[in-house]
N, C-alpha and C positions, 0 to 999 in steps of 0.2 A: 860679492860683498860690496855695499856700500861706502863711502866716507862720510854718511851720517852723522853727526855729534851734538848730542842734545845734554842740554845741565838737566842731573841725576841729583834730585833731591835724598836719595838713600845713598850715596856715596859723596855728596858735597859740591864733586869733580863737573866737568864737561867730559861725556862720557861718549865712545864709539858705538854706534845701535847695532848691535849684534840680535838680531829675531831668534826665537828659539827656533822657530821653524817657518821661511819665508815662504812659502805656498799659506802659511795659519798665521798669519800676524795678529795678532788681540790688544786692541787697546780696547781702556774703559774709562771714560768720563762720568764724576757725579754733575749729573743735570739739576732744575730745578727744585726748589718742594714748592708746589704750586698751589699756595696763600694771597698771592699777591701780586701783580706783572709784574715782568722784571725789570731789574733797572739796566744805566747803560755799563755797570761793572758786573754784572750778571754777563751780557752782552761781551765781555773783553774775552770773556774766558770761554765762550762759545768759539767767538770767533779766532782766536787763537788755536784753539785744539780744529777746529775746523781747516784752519792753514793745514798744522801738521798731517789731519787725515789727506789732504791734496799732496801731501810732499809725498805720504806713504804708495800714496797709489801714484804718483809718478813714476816714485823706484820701482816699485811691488805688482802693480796692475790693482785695480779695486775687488778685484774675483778674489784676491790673497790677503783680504785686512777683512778684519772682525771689527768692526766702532760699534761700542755701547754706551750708551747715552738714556740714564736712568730718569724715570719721574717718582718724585716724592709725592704719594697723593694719600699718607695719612702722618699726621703729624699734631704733636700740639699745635704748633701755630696756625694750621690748618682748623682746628677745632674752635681756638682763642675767636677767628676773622670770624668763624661763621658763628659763634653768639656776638660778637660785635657788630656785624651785619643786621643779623635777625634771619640770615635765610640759609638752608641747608649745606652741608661741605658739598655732595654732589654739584651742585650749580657752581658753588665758588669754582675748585677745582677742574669742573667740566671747563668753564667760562676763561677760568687763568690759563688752561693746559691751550686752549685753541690760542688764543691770544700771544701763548709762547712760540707756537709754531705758524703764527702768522710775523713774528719778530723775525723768526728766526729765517724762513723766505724772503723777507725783506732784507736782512742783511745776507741772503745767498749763502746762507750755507747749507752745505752737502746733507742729506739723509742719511740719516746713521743707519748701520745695516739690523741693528734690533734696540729697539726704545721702550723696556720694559717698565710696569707699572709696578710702583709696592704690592698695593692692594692683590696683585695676580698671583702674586709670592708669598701669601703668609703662611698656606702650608708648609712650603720649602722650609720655611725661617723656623717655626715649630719644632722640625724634625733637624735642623742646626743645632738649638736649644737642647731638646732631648739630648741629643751626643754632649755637644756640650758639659752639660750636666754628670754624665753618664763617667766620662774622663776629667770630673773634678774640677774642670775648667770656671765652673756656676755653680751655685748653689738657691734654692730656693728659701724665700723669706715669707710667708703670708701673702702669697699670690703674685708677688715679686720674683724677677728671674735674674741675677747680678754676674756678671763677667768677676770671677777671681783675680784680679790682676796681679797678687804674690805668685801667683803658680806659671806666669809669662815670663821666663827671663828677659827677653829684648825688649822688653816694653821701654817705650822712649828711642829705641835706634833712631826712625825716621827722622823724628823731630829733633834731634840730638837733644835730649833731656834723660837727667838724671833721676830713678826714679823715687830712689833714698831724696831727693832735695824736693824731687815734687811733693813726698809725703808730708816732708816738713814745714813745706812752703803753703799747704792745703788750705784752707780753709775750714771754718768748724765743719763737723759732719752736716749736709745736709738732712739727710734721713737717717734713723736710727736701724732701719733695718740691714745695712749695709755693713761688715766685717770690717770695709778699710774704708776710707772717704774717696777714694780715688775709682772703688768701683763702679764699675757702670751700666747699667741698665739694659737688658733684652728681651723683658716683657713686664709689663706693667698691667694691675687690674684698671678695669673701665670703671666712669660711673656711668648712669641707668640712660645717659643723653647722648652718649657717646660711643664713635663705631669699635666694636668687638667682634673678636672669633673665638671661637671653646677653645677649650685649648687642656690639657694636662696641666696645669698649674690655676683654673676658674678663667671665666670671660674675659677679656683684656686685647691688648694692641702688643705689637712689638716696638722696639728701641729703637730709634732711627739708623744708628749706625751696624745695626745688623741686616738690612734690605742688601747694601753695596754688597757686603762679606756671601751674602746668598746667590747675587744676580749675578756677581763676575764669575761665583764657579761655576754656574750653570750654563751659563753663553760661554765662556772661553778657559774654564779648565782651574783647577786648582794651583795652576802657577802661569802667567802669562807676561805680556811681553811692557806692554806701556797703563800705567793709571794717572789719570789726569783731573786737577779741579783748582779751584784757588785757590792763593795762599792761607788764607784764613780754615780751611779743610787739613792743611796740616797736621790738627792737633788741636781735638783730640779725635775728631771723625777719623783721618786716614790712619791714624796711630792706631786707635780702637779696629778698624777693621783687618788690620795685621795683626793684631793679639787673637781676634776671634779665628779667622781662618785657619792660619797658621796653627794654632792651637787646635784646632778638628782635623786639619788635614795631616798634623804631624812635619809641617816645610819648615824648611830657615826662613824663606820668601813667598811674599803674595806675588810682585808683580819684581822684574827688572830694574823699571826705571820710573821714578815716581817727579812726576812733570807738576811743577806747580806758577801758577804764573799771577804776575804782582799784581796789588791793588790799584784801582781804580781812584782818585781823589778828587774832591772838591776845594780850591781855596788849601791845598796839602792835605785835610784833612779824610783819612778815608771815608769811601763813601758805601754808607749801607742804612736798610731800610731801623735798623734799633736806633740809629744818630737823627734821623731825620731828614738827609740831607741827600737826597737822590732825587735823580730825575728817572722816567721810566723811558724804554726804547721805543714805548708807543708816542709817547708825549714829542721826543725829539724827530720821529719820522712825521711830523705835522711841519718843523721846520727844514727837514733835510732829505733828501734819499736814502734810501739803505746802503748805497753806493758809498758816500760819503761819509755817516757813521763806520762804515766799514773802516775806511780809507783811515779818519781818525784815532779811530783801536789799535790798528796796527802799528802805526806813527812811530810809536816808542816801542825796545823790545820786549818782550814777553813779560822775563825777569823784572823790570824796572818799572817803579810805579807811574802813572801814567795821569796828569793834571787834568778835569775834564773841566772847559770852559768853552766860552760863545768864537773865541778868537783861533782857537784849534780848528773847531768845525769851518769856521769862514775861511781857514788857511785849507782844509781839504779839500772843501767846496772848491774853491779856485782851482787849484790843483787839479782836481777832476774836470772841470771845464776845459782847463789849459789841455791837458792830455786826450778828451775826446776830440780834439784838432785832428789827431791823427787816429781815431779812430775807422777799423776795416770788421765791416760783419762777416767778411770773406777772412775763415782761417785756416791760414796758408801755416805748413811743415815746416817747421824751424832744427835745424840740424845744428846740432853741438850747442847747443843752446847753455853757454858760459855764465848770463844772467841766474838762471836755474841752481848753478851749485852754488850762489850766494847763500841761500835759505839752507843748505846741506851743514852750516855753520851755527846751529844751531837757532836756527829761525831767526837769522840775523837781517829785520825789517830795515832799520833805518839804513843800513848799507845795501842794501835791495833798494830801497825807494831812490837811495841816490845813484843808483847803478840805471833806474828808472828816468831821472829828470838825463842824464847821460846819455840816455839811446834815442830820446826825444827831442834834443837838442842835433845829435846826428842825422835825424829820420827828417825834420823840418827841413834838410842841407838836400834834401832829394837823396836819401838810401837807404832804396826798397829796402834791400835785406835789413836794414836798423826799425824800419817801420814795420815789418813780419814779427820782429824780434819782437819790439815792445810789445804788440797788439797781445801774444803768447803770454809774456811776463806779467801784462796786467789782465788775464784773462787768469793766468795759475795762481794769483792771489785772491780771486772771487771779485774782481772788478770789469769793467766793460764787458756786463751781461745780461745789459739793455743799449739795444741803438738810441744813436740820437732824438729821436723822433722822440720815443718812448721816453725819455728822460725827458725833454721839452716838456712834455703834457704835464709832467711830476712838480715844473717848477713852482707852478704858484698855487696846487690844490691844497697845499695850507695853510692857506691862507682863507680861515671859515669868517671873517669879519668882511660886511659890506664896505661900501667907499662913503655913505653915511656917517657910519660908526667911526670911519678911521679918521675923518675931520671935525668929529665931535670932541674926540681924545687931544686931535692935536691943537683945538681950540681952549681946552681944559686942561693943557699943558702949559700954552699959551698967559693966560691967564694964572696961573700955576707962579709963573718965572715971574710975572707981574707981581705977584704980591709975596715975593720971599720964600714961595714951598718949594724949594728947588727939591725937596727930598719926593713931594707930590709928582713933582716934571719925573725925575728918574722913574720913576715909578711907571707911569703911562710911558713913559718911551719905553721900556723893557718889557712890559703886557704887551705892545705892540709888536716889539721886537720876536717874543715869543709865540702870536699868533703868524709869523712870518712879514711882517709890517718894515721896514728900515723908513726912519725919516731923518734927513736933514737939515741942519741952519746953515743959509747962504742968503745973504745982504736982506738979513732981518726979516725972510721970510723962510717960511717952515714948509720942507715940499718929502710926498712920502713915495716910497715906490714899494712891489714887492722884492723879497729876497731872493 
């Protein structure tokens, strides 16, 4: 047994990880619905569950963990992009899903052991529905399939919501054909544009939040050990998917321990793609390495929201600079490795990173063993897994603007400051900044270098 402890969103507490069965450990992560790249809060919660799959196969060995890591590849919003677009869901879909897994290489994380698609599952889901149905859990509407949720008592555990305050608290019904306004949706008909399977109840798609409820019992069993996604999955997805399973499979429990980790923000405010106010993790690997996005994710803990700005990144960026000093592509056995049960506290980074700037202030003093040590601790966090060399090359290829352009701008900034636009100057300095550009004012002249 472990001294594992991770915060247990189904109990409140910071909770001891007890596996059901440590040769079988099963977590499940919901992954992307791929409409759209992702952004870099998308990105936190990758990279976070991706720590904990490294902490697992520390304890555990990687031959005894399950990681499922789902793709949403039908979806409204999926449908909405591609009439907005004008071009097919395939290509969107194709086009986002590769792009998510070139994000996700870029920031080094681990291969989930299975990454299943919606689309691969919708007989599964079908034959959910049916039982479903079958045990009064759904009822059928005019080609509509609705989750009963009077017939669920725990609905709301997870989330701790009451479900008498949610009724009252509703909103009008949205549709008429639903019994309570709180039901929810697991098969909906198509119209004549949009992708469909036959189905027992006419042509249609299924509900979003009945893919997870299909995919985790079929990879890792009707009751398992960790589920994992952001905060915002809380409620009403993870909530929804414990009323469905549970309900077909007859449990108290879907999973153990339900791991949720905090928002991502811009300016405090959260950040997602309905606000407007995101960057994607393609856009920011133009200014940084994966290395360094990584580096910044992790910054803050899991649980705790998490500020994204230009001056986090330039504080990693250094940071990472600073510590490849000591970096050894030679790696050497570290015994009792004490850094290591930092993170056994429940993914406790920021005391990890400082137990980090700690062993590298030692290792600079000439000792080995502190320099073996670190090279390991920043290797088991998904960092220093490119040499030097190879990060060098990395520095300025984001830099896609000529040395033309970049003395046009700062002539046009120039002149900018000249005549009162100083909101114009910010402007052209931050595009510049953006395409990896930094420039300077020193004794009234303007000089640029890359980042």
């Amino acid at each position: 047994m472990t001294n594992l402890r991770i915060s247990n969103s189904l109990t409140r507490s910071k909770d001891l990880f007890k596996p059901i069965n440590p040769k079988k450990i099963g977590m499940y992560v919901c992954g992307p619905t791929v409409y759209a790249n992702p952004h870099v809060g998308n990105g936190r919660s990758l990279v976070v569950f991706d720590l904990l799959f490294r902490v697992l196969v520390q304890l555990y060995g990687r031959e005894n963990i399950s990681y499922i890591r789902n793709i949403t590849d039908v979806d409204d919003k999926i449908i909405e992009a591609s009439k907005q677009k004008n071009t097919s869901i395939e290509k969107i879909t194709t086009e986002v899903t590769n792009n998510f897994h070139q994000n996700t290489k870029e920031l080094n994380c681990l291969v989930p052991t299975v990454e299943p698609k919606a689309t691969e599952h919708i007989e599964d889901m079908i034959q959910m529905i049916k039982s479903l149905i079958e045990k009064k859990f759904a009822y059928v509407n005019e080609g509509h399939v609705y989750f009963r949720i009077s017939e669920f008592k725990n609905y709301g555990k997870l989330s701790n919501k009451n479900l008498e305050e949610l009724q009252v608290g509703s909103r009008v019904e949205i549709s008429k054909l639903k019994k309570n306004p709180l039901d929810f949706i697991l098969w909906k008909p198509a119209l004549n544009d949009e992708p469909a399977w036959d189905s027992p109840w006419g042509r249609g798609r299924p509900g979003w939040h009945l893919e997870c409820s299909v995919m985790s019992e079929k990879y890792l069993g009707k009751k398992f050990d960790i589920h994992g996604g952001g905060l915002d999955l809380l409620f009403p997805h993870h909530e929804n998917e414990i009323a469905q399973s549970c309900s077909n499979n007859s449990n108290s429990i879907l999973a153990n321990y339900w791991i949720h980790n905090g928002f991502l923000t811009m300016k405090k405010e959260k950040m997602s793609k309905s606000l407007g106010n995101i960057e994607t993790i393609t856009d920011v690997l133009k200014r940084y390495s994966g290395q360094v996005i990584r580096l910044a994710l992790l910054s803050a803990h899991y649980k705790q929201p998490l500020d994204w700005n230009e001056n986090l990144l330039e504080q990693s960026k250094n940071t990472l600079q600073k510590w490849y000093e000591l970096y050894d592509e030679k790696q050497n056995k570290v015994e009792n490795n004490h850094t290591f049960s930092i993170l056994l506290d429940d993914l406790n980074t920021p005391k990890y990173f400082a137990k980090l700037h700690e062993l590298f202030s030692l290792a600079t003093k000439g000792d080995k063993n502190k320099k073996n040590e670190f090279n390991e601790a920043c290797r088991l966090i998904g960092i220093f897994n490119e040499n030097k060399e190879t990060l060098e090359k990395k520095k300025n290829i984001s830099a896609k603007v000529n040395e033309k352009f970049i003395l046009e701008q700062i002539e046009a900034r120039i002149q900018a400051r000249k005549s009162g636009n100083y909101k114009l100057a910010d402007k052209i300095r931050n595009d510049l900044l953006k395409n990896g550009i930094i420039i300077e004012d020193k004794l009234n002249k303007t000089k640029w270098k890359y980042k």
